[in-house]
C-alpha positions in Angstrom: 83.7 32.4 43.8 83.4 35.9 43.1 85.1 38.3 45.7 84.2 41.6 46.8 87.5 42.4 48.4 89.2 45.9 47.7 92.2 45.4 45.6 94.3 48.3 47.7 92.5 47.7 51.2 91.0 44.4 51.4 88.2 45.6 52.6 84.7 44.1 51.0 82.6 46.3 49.6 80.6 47.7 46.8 83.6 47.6 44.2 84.5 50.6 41.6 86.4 51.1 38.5 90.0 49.1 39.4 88.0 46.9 41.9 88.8 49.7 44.3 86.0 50.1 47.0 84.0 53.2 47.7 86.2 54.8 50.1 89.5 54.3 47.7 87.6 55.3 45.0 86.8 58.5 47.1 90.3 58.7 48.3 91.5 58.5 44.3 88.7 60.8 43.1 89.5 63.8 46.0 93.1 63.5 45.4 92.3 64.1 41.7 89.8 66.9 42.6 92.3 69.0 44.8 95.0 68.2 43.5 97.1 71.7 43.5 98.9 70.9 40.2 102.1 69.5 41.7 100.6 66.1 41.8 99.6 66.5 45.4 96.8 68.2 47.5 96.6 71.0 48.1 98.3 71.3 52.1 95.8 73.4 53.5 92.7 71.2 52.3 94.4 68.1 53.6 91.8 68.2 57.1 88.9 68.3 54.4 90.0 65.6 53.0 90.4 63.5 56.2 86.8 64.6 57.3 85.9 63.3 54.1 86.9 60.0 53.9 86.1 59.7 58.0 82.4 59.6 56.6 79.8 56.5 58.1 78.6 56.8 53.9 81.7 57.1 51.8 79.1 56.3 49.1 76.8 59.6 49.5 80.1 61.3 49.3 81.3 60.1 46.3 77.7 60.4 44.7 77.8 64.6 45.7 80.9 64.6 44.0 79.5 63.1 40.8 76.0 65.2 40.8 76.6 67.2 38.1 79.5 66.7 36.8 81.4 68.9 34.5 78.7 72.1 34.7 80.2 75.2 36.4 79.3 75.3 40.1 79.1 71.6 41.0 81.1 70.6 44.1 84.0 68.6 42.2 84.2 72.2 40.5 83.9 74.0 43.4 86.6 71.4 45.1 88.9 71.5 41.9 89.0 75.3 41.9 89.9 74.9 46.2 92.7 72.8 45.1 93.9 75.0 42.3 94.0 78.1 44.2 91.4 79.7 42.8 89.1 80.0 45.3 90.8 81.8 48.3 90.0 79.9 51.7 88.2 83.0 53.6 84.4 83.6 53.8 84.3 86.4 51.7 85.3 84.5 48.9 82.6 82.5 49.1 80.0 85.3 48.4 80.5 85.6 45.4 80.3 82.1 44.6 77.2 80.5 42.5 75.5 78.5 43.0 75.1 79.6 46.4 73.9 76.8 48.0 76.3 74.4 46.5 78.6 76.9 47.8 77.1 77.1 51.3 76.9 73.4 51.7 81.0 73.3 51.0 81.3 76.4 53.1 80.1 74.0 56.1 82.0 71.2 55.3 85.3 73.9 55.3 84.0 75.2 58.6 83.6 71.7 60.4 87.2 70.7 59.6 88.8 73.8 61.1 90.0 75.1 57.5 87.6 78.3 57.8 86.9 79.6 61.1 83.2 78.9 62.1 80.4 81.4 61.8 76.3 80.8 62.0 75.3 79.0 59.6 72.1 81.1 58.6 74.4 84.0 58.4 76.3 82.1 55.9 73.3 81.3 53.8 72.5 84.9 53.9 75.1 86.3 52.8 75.3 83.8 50.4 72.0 84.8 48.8 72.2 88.4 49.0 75.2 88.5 46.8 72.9 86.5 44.2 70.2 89.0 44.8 72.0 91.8 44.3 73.6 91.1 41.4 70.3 90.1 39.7 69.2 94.0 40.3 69.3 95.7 36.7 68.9 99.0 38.0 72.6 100.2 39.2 71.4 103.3 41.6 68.9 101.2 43.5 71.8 97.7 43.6 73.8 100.3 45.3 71.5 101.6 47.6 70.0 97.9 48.5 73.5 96.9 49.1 74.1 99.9 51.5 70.8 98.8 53.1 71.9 95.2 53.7 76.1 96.2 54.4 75.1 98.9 57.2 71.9 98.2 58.5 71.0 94.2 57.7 73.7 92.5 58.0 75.2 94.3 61.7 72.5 93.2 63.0 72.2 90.0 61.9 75.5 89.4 62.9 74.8 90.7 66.2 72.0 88.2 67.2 74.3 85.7 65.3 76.7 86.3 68.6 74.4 85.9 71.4 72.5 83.0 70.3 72.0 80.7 67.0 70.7 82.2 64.4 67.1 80.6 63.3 65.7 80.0 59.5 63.4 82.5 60.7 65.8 85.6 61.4 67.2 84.6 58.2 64.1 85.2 56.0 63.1 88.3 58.2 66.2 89.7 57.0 65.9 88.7 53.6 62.4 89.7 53.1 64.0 93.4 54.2 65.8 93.5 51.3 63.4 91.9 49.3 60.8 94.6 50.4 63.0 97.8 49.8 64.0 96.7 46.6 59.7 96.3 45.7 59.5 99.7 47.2 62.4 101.6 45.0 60.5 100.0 42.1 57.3 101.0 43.1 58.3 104.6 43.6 60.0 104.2 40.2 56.3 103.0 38.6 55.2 106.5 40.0 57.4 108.4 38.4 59.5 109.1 42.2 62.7 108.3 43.7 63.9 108.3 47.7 64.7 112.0 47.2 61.5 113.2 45.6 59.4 111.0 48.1 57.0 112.6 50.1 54.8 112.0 52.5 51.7 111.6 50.6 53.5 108.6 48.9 54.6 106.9 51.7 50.8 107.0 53.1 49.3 105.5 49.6 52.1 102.6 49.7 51.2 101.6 53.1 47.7 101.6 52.2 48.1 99.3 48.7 50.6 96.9 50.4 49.3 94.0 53.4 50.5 94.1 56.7 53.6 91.9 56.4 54.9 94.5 53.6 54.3 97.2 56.1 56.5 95.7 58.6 59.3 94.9 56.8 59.9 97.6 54.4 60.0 99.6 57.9 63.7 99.4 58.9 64.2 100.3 54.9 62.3 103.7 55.4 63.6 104.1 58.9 67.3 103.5 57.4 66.9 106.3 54.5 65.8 109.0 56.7 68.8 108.5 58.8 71.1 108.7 56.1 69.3 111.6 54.4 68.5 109.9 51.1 64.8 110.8 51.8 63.0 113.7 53.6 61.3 113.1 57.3 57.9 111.5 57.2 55.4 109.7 59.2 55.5 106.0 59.6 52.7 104.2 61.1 53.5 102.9 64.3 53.5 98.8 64.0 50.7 97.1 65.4 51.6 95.3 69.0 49.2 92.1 69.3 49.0 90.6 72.8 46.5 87.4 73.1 44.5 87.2 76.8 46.4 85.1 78.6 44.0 81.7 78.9 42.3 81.3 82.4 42.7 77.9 84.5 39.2 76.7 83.3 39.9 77.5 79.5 43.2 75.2 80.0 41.6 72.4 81.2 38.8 72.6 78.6 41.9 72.9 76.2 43.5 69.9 77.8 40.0 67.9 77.8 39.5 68.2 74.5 43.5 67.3 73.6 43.7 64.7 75.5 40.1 62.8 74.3 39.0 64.1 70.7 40.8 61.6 68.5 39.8 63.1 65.1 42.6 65.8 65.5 46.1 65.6 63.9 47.7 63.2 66.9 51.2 65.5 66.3 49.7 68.5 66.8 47.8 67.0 69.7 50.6 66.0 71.2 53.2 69.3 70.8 49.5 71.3 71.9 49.9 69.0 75.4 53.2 70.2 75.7 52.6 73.9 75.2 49.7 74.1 78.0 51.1 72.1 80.8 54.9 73.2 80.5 54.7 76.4 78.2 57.1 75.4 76.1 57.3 77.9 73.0 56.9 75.5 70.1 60.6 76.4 69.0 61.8 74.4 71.5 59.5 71.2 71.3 62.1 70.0 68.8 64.6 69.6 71.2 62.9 67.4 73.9 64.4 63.5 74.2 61.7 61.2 74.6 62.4 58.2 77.2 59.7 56.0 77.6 60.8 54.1 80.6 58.4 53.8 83.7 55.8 56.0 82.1 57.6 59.4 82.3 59.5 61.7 79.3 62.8 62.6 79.8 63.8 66.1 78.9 67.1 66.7 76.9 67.5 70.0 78.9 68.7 69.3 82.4 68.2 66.0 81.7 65.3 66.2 84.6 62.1 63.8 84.6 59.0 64.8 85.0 55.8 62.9 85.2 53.0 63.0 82.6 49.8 61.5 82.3 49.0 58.3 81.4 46.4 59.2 78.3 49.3 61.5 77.3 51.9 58.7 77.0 49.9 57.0 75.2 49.6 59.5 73.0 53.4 60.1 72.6 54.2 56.6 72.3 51.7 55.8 69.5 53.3 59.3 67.6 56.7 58.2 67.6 56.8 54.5 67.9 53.2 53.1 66.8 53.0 51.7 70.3 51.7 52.0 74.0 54.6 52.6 76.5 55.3 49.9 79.0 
């Protein structure tokens, strides 16, 4: 009879090279990876490394570690390179790593085992891709402008928010559509024969009339920024507009609600995060946080754990959403 029994552990399991199983074979192959040319690995990794084989899925592990093998920039590059010394363990060296998410995704793992000290995670992809961005800039006047831009302005306020509260994807690609607008702007003004100096006024009003709404608004702390610092003479900016939607009278909720809660040829999701928004005002950020308990027809919210009563249409609703069923 065949066995599946690790030859080192015992343990059955899928069975590698040696008739090792998946977790030996990740225990061999990250011994291998960081190994700090002594023969052992590297000290300071050794919590990574724990982390590592602690996984539920040795197997995904293992198969990150193979994904492309060899090529500059993998993980077991990235790892080998840890284990050699040649990556120092601090966030700035990460920066300049490419590829950048590769390198963000190890950044994580070094953050979650205590090795680096932990900072937001959308910070971290940020930084990550403006060092990409930056150096992909031919032009050597405006690379050292954009990356005054992002050093003083961008990123200390980033970091900032970062401290009060979690950053979201959206603050991230707010920020990074910042730089992404100021470095369209410096080569628009270069397409018109102009640079920040020789700007003037009647320039900044013809870009803000070729360019949407969305450009306007986030090329603004750009122009805002180069007037401080006297790379640019004072101008005009138009002021941004300020939208504020009527709040919705009693009448037009319950029509709202009605209409929810009854016309079943509208996307059931949406429906039922809609629900939500009018008879809690939840901000749709935070719908993805609520726990769903379906027990004596109420919903159970993760925050404050507190119940609260819904109706029974409703539940319906929520129950067929998530589980294809009606709630008892």
């Amino acid at each position: 009879m065949m066995s599946y029994r690790c030859s080192r552990c015992d343990q059955e399991d899928k069975l590698h090279s040696g008739r090792l199983c998946t977790r030996c074979t990740l225990a061999d192959k990250l011994a291998d990876l960081l190994d700090d040319s002594t023969g052992r690995i590297r000290p300071e990794l050794a919590p990574l490394v724990e982390s590592l084989l602690r996984a539920d899925r040795p197997l995904s592990i293992l198969t990150w570690l193979r994904t492309r093998k060899g090529q500059p920039g993998s993980a077991s590059d990235l790892l080998r390179r840890l284990g050699r010394g040649e990556i120092e363990l601090n966030h700035e060296a990460f920066h300049t790593l490419q590829p950048w998410r590769a390198a963000a995704h190890l950044r994580e793992l070094l953050m979650a085992c205590g090795i680096l000290p932990a900072i937001d995670k959308q910070l971290c992809l940020f930084e990550g891709w403006l060092t990409g961005r930056l150096a992909a800039i031919a032009d050597p006047e405006h690379r050292q402008i954009l990356r005054r831009f992002a050093t003083w302005e961008v990123l200390p306020k980033l970091r900032a928010r970062a401290d009060r509260r979690p950053l979201t994807p959206g603050s991230r690609k707010y920020a990074a559509d910042q730089v992404k607008q100021a470095a369209a702007f410096l080569d628009w003004l270069d397409d018109h024969d102009h640079t920040l100096p020789t700007c003037r006024q009647a320039d900044i009003d013809l870009w803000h009339v070729e360019h949407t709404e969305h450009d306007r608004n986030t090329v603004r702390p750009f122009l805002l920024w180069c007037q401080t610092v006297k790379l640019t003479r004072p101008f005009r900016l138009p002021s941004p507009p300020t939208r504020r939607a009527a709040a919705l009278s009693q009448k037009q909720r319950l029509a709202l609600l009605g209409r929810l809660l009854t016309d079943d040829s509208l996307p059931l999701r949406s429906r039922v995060a809609a629900v939500i928004v009018l008879l809690y005002a939840q901000p749709c950020c935070l719908l993805s946080r609520l726990h769903l308990c379906f027990s004596w027809g109420r919903l159970l919210r993760k925050r404050g754990q507190r119940r609260h009563p819904w109706p029974t249409r409703f539940l319906n609703m929520i129950a067929q959403n998530f589980h294809g069923v009606a709630p008892d």
